[in-house]
Backbone of each chain as nested JSON, in Angstrom:
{
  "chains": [
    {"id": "A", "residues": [
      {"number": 1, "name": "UNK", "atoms": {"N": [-46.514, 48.331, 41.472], "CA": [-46.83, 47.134, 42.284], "C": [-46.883, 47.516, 43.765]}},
      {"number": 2, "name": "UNK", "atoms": {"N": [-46.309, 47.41, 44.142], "CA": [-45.715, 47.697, 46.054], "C": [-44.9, 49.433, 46.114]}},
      {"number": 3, "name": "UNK", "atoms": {"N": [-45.236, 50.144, 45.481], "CA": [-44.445, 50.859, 45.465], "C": [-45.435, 51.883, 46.523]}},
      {"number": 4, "name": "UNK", "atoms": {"N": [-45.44, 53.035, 47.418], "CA": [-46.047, 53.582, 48.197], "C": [-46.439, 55.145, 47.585]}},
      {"number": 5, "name": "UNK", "atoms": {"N": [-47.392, 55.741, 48.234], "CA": [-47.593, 57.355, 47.776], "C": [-47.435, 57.775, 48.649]}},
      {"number": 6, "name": "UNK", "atoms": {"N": [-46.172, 58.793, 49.003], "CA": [-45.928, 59.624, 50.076], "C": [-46.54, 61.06, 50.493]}},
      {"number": 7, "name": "UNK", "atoms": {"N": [-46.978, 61.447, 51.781], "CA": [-47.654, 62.871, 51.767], "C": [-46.909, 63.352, 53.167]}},
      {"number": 8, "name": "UNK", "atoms": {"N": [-47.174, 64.337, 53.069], "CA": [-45.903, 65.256, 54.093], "C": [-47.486, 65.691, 55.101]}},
      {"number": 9, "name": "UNK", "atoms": {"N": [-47.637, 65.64, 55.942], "CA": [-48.327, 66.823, 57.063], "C": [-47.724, 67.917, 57.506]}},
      {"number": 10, "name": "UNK", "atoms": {"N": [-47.936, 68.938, 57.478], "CA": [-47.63, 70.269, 58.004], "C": [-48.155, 70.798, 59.564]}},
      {"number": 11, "name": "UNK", "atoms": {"N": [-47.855, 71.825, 60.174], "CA": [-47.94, 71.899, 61.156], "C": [-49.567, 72.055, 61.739]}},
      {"number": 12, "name": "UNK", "atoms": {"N": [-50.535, 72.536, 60.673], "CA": [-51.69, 72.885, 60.254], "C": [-52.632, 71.786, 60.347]}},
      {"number": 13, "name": "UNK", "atoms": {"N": [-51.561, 70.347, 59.719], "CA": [-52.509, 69.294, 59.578], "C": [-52.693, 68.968, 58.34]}},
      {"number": 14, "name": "UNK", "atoms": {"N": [-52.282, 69.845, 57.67], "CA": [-52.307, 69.81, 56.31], "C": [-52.171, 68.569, 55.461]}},
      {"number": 15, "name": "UNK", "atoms": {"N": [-52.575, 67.554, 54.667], "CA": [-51.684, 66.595, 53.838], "C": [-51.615, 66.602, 52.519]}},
      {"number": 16, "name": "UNK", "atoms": {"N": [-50.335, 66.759, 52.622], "CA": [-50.171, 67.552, 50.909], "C": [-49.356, 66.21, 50.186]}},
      {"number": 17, "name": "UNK", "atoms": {"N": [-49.518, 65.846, 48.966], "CA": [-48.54, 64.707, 48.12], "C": [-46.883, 65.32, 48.165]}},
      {"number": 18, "name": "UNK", "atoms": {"N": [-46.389, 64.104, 48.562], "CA": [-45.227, 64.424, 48.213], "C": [-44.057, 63.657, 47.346]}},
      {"number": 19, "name": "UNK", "atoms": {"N": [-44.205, 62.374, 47.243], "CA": [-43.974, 61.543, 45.926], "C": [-44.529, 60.764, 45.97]}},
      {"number": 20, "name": "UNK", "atoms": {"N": [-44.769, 60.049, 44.512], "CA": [-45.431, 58.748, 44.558], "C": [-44.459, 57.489, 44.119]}},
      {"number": 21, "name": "UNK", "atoms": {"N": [-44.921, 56.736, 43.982], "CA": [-44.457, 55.396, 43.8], "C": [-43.158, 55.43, 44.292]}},
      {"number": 22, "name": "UNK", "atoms": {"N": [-43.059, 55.313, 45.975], "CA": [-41.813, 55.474, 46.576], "C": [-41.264, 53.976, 47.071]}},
      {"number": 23, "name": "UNK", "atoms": {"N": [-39.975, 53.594, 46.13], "CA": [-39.703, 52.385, 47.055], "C": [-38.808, 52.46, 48.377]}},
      {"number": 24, "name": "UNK", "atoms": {"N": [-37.697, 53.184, 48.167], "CA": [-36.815, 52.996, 49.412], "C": [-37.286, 54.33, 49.998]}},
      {"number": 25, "name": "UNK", "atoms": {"N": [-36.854, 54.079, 51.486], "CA": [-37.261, 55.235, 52.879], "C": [-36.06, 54.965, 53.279]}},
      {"number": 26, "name": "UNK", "atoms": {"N": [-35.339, 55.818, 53.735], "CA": [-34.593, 55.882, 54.81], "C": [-34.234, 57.119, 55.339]}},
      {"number": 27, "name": "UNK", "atoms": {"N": [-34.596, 56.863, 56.627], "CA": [-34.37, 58.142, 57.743], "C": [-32.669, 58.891, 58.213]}},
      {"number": 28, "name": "UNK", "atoms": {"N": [-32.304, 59.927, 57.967], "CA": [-31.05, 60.215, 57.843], "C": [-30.515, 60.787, 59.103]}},
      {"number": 29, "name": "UNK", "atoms": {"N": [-29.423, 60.821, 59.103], "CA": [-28.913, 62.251, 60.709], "C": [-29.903, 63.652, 60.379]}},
      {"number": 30, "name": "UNK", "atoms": {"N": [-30.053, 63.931, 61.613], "CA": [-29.953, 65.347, 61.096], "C": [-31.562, 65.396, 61.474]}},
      {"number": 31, "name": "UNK", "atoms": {"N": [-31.992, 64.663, 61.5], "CA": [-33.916, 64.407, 61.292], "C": [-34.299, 64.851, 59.94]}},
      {"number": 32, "name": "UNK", "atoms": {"N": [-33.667, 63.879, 59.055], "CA": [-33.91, 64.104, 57.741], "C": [-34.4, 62.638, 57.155]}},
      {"number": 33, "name": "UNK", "atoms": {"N": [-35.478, 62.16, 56.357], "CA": [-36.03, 61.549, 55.555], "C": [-35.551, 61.804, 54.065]}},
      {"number": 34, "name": "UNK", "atoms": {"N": [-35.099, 60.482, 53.56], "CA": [-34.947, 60.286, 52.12], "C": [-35.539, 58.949, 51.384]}},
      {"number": 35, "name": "UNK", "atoms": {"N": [-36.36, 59.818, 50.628], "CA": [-37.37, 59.005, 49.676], "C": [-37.014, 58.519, 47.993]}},
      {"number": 36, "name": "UNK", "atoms": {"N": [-36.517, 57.395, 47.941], "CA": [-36.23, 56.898, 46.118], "C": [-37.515, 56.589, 45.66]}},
      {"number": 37, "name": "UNK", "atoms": {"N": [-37.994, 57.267, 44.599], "CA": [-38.982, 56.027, 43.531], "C": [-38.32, 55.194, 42.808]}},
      {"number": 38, "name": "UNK", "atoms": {"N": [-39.521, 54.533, 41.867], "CA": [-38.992, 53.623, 41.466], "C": [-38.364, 54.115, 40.181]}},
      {"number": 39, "name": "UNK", "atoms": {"N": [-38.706, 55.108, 39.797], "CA": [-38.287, 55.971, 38.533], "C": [-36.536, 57.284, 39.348]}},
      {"number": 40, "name": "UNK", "atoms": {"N": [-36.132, 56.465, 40.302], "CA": [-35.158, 57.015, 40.408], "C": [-34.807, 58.772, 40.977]}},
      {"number": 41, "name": "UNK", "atoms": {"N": [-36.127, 59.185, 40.975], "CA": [-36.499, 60.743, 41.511], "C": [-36.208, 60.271, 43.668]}},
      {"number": 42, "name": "UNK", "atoms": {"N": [-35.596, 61.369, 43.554], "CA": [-35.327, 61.345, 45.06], "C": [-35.849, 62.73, 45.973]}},
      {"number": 43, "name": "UNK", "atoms": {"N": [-36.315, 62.334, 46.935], "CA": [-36.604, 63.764, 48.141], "C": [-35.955, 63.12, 49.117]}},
      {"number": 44, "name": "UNK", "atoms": {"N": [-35.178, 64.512, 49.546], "CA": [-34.807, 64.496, 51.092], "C": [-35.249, 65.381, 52.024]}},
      {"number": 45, "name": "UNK", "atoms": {"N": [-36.714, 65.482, 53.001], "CA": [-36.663, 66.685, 53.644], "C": [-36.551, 66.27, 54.892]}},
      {"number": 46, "name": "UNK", "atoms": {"N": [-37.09, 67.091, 56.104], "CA": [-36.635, 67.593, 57.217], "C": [-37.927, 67.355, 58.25]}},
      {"number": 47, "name": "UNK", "atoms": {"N": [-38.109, 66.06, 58.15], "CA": [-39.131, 65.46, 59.017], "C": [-38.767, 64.151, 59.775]}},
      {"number": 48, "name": "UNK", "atoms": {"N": [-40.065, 63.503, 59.962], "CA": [-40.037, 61.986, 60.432], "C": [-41.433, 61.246, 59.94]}},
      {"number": 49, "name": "UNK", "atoms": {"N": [-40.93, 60.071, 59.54], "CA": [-41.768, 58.981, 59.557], "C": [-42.995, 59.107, 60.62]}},
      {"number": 50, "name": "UNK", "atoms": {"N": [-44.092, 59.073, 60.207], "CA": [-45.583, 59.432, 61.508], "C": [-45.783, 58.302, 61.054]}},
      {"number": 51, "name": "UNK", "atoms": {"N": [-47.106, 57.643, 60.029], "CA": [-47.568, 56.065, 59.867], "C": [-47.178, 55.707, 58.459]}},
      {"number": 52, "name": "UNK", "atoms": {"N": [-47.243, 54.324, 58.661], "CA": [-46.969, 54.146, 57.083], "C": [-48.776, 52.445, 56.874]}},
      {"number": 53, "name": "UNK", "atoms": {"N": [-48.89, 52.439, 56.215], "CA": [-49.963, 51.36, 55.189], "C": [-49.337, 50.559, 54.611]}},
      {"number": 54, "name": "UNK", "atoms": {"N": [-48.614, 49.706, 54.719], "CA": [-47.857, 49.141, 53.319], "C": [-49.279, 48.547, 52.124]}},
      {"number": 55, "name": "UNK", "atoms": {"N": [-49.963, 47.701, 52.776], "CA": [-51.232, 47.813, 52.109], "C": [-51.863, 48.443, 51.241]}},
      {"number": 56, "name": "UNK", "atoms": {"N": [-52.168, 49.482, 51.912], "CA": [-52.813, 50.733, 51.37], "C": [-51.785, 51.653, 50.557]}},
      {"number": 57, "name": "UNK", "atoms": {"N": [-50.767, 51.219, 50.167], "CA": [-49.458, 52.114, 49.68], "C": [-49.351, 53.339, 50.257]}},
      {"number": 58, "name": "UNK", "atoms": {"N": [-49.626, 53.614, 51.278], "CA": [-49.372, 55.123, 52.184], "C": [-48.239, 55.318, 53.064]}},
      {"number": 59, "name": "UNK", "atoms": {"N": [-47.612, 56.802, 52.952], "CA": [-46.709, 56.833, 53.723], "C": [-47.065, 58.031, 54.444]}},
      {"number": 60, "name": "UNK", "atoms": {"N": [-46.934, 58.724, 55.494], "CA": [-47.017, 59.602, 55.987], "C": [-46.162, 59.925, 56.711]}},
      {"number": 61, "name": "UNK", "atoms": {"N": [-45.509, 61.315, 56.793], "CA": [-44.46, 61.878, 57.098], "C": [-45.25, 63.182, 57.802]}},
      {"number": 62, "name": "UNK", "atoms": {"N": [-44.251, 63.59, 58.445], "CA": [-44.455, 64.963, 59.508], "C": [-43.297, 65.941, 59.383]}},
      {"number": 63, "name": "UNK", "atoms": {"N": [-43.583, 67.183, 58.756], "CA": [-42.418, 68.1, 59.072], "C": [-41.856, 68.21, 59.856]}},
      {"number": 64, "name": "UNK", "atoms": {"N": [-40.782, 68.606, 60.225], "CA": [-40.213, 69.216, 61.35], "C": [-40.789, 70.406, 61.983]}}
    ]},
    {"id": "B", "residues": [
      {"number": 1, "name": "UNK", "atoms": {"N": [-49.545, 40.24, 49.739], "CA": [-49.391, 41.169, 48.658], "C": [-48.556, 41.982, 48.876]}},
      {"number": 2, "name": "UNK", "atoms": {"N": [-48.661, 43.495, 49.436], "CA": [-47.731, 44.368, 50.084], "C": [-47.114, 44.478, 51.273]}},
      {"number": 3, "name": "UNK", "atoms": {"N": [-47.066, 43.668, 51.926], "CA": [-46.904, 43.236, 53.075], "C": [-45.096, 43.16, 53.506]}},
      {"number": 4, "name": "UNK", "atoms": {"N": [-44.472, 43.529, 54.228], "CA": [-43.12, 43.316, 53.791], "C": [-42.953, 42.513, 55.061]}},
      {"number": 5, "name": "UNK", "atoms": {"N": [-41.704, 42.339, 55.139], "CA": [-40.455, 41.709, 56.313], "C": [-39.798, 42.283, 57.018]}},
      {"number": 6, "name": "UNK", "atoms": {"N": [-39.99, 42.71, 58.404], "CA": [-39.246, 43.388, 59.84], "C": [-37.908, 42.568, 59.772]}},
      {"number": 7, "name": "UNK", "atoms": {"N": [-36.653, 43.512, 59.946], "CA": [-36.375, 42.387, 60.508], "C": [-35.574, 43.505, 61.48]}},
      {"number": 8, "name": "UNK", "atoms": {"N": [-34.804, 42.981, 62.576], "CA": [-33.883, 43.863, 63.163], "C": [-32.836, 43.299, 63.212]}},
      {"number": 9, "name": "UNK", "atoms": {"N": [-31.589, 44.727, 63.104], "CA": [-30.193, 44.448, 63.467], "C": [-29.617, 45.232, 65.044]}},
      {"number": 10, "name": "UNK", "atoms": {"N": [-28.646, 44.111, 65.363], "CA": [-28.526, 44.745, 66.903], "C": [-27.12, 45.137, 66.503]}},
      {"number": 11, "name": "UNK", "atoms": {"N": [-26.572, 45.797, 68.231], "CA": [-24.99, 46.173, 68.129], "C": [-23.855, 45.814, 66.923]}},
      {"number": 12, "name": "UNK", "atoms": {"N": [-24.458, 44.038, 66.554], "CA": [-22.826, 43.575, 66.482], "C": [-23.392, 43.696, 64.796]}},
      {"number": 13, "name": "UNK", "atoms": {"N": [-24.728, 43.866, 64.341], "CA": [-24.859, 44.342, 62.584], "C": [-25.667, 42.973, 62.108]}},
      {"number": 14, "name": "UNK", "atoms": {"N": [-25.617, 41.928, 63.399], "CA": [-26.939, 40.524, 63.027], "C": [-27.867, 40.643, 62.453]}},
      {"number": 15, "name": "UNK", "atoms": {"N": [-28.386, 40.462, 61.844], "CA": [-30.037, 40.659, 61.001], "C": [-30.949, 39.627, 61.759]}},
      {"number": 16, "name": "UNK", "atoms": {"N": [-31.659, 39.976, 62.097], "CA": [-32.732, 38.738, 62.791], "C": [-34.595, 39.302, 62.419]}},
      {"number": 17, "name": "UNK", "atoms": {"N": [-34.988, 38.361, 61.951], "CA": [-36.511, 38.271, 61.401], "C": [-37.173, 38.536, 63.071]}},
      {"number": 18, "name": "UNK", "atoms": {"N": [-38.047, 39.847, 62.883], "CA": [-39.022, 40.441, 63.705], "C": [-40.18, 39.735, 63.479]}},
      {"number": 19, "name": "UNK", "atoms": {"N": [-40.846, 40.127, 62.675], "CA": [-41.754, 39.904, 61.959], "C": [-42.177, 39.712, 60.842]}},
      {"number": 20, "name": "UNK", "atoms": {"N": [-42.96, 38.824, 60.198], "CA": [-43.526, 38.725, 58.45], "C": [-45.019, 39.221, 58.173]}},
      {"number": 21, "name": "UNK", "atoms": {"N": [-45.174, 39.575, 57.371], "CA": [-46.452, 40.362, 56.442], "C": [-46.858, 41.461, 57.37]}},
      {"number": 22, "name": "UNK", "atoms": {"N": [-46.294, 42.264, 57.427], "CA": [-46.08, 44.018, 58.306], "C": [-47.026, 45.053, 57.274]}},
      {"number": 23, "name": "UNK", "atoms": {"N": [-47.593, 45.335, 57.678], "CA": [-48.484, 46.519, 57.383], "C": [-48.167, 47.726, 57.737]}},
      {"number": 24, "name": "UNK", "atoms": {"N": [-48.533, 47.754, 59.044], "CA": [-48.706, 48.906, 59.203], "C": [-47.291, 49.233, 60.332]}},
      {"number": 25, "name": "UNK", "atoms": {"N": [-46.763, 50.249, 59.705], "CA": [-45.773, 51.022, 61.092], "C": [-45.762, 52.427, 61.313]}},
      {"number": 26, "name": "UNK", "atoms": {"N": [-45.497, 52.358, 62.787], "CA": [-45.815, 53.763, 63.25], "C": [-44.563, 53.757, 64.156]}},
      {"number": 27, "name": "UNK", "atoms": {"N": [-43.955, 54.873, 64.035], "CA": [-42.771, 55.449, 64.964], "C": [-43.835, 56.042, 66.182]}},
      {"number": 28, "name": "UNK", "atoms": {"N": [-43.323, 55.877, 67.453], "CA": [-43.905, 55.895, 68.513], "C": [-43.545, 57.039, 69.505]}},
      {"number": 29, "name": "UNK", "atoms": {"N": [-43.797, 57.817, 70.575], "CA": [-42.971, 58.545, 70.995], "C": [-41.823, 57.462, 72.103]}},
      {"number": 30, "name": "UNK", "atoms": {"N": [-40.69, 57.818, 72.506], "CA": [-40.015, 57.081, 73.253], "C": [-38.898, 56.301, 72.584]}},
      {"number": 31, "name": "UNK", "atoms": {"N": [-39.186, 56.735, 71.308], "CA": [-38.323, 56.156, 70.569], "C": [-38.196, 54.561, 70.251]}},
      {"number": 32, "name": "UNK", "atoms": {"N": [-39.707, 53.911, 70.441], "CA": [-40.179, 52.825, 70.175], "C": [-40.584, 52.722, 68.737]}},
      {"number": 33, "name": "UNK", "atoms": {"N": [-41.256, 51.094, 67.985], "CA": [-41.474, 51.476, 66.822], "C": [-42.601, 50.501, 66.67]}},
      {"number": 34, "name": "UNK", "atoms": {"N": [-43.775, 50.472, 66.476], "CA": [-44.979, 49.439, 66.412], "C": [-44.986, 48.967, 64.893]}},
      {"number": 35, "name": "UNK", "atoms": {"N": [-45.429, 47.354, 65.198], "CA": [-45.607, 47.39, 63.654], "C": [-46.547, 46.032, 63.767]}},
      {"number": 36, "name": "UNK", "atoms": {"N": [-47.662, 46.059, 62.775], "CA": [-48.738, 45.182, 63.379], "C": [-48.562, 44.344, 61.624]}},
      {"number": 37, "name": "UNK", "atoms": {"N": [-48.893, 43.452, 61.666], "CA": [-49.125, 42.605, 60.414], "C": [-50.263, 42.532, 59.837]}},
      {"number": 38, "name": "UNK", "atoms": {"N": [-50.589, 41.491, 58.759], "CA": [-51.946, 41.589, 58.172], "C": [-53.042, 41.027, 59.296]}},
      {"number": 39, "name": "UNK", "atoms": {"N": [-52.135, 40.271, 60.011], "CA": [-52.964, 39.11, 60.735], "C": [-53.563, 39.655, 62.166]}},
      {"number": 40, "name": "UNK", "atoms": {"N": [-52.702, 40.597, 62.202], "CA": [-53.07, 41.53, 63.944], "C": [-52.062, 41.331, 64.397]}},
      {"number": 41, "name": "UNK", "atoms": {"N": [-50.992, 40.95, 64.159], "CA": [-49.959, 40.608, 65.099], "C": [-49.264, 41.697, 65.449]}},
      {"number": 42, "name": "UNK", "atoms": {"N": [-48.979, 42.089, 66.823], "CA": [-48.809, 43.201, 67.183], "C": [-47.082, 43.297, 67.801]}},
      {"number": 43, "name": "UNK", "atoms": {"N": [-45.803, 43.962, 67.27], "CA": [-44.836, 44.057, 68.084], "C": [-44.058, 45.377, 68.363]}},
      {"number": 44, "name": "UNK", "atoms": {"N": [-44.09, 45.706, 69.29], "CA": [-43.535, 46.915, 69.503], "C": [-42.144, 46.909, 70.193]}},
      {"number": 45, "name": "UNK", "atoms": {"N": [-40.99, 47.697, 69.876], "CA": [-39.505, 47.189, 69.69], "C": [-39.192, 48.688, 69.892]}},
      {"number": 46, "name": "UNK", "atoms": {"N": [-37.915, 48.77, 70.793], "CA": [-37.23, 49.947, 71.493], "C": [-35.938, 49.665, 70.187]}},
      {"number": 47, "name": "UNK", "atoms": {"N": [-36.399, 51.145, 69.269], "CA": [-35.586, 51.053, 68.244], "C": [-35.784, 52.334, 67.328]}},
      {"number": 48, "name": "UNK", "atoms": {"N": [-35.294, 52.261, 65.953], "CA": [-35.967, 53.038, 64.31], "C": [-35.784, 52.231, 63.408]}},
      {"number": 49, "name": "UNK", "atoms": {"N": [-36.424, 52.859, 62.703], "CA": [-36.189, 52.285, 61.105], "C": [-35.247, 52.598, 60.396]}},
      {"number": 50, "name": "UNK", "atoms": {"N": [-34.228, 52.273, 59.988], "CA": [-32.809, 52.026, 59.462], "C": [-33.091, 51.965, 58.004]}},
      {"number": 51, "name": "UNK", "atoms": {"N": [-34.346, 51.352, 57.223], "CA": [-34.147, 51.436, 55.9], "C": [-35.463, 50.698, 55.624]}},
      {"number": 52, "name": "UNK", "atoms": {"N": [-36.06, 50.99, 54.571], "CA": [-37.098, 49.858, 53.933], "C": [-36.688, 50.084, 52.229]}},
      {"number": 53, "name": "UNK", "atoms": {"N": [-37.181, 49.005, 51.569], "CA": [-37.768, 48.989, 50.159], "C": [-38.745, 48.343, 50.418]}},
      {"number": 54, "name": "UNK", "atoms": {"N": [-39.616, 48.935, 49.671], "CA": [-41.208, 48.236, 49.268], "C": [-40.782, 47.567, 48.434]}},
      {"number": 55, "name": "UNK", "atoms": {"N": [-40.5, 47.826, 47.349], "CA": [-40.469, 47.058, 46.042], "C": [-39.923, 45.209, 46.732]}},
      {"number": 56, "name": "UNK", "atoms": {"N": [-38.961, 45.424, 47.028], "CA": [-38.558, 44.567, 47.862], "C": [-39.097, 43.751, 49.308]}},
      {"number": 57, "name": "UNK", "atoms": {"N": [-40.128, 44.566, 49.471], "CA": [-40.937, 44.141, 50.619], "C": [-39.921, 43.688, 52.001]}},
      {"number": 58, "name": "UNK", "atoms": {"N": [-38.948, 44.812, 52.165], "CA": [-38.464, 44.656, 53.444], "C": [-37.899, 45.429, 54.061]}},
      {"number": 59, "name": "UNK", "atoms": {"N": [-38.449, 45.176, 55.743], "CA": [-37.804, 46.955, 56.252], "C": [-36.993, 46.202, 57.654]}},
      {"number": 60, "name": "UNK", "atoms": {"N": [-35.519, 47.513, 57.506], "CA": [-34.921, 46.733, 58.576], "C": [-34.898, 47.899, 59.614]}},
      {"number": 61, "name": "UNK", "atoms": {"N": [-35.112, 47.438, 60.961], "CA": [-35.119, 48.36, 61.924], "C": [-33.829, 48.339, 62.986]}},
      {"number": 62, "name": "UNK", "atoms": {"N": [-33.263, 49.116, 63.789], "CA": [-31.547, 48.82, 64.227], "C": [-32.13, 49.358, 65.808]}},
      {"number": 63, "name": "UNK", "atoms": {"N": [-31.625, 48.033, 66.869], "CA": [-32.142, 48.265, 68.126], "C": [-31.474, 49.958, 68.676]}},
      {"number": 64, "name": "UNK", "atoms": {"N": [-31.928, 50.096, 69.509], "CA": [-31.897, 51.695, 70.274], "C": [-30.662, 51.068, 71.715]}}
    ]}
  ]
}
């Protein structure tokens, strides 16, 4: 339903998938991002929030 | 549809409604945070994002 597809950018520009159907975001200490789906799979890496779509279910993230 | 609910919390942990039907957000440099609605509505807030669920359609942001 509302759930988002997350993609990481690299320093390159790159946009690579990095989970899908992501419901919760939350940004951690550390400049760390943590992503729940709805299936309970979690990422935590070492970026920041760049744009998000809620619309368009897009999330976009930026490495560190 | 996907559209969620801003809301912000200040110092004392208040929750207060920013904005409704949020689309699009972008972390800003300055440590600002834009977030425009379906409608165009445009607000930009000296802050971060503290947490969202989509599924839930709501993201809370915590003043700076």
């Amino acid at each position: 339903m509302c759930e988002a597809t997350a993609y990481i950018v690299d320093a390159a520009g790159e946009e690579k998938l990095l989970l899908a159907d992501v419901d919760v975001i939350e940004p951690e200490d550390g400049g760390q991002v943590r992503l729940v789906s709805i299936y309970g799979e979690q990422k935590v890496i070492k970026g920041r929030i760049k744009s998000m779509s809620l619309v368009n279910h897009r999330v976009v993230l930026a490495e560190a």
